[in-house]
C-alpha positions as CSV (number, residue, x, y, z in Angstrom):
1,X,-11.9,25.4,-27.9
2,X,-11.5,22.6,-30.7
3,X,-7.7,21.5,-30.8
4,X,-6.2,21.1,-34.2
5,X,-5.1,18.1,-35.3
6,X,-1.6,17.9,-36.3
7,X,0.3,16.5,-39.0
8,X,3.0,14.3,-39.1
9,X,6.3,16.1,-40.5
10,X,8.0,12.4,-41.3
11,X,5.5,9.7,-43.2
12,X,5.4,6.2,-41.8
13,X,7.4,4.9,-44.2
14,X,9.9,6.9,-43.5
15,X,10.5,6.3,-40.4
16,X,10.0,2.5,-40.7
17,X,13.0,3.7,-43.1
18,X,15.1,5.0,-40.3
19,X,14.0,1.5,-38.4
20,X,16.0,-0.5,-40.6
21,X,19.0,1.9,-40.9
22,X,18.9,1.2,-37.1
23,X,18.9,-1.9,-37.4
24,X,21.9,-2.2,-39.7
25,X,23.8,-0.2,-37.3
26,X,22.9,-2.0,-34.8
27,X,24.6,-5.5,-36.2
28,X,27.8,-3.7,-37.7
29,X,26.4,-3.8,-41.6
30,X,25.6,-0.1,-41.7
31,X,28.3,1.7,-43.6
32,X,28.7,5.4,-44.8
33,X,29.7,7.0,-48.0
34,X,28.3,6.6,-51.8
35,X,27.7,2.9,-52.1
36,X,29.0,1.8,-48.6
37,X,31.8,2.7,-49.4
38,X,32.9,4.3,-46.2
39,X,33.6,3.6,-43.2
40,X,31.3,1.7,-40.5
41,X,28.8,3.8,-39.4
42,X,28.7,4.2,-35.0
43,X,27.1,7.5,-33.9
44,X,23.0,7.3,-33.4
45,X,22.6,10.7,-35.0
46,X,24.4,9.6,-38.7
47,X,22.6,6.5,-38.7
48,X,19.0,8.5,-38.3
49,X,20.6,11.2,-41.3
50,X,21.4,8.0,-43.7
51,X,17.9,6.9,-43.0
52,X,15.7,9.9,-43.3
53,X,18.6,10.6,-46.8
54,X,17.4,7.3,-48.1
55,X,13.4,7.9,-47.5
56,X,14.0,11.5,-49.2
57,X,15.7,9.5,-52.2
58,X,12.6,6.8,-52.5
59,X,10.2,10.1,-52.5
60,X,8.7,9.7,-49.2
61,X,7.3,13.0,-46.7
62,X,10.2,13.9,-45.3
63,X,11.4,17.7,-44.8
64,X,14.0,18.7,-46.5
65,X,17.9,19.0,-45.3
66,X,18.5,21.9,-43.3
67,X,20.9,24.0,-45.0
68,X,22.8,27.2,-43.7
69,X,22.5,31.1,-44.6
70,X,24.7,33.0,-46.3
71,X,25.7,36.2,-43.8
72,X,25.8,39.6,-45.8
């Protein structure tokens, strides 16, 4: 049986996006909000959503944001 080769949900760009969002974080220069406005960014999962946020805004293959369902 042939095995189907798989795509990649996130380009490589994208996550080489999420690399340097790391990095901010990583030496205190990451911070959240519209312009950096906010506060400085500490939690692991933020700094990955500001990343993959900034790779969707350049145009890059990333899926889009999760959002939740209206209940009838």
């Amino acid at each position: 049986m042939a095995r189907r080769k798989s795509r990649r949900k996130y380009s490589r760009s994208a996550s080489r996006d999420v690399e340097k969002a790391m990095r901010k974080r990583k030496h205190g220069k990451l911070r959240s909000g519209k312009g950096g406005k906010g506060g400085r960014v500490k939690s692991r999962k933020q700094t990955i959503a500001i990343g993959l946020s900034e790779a969707r805004k350049k145009g890059k293959k990333v899926p889009r944001k999760r959002t939740s369902r209206k209940r009838k």
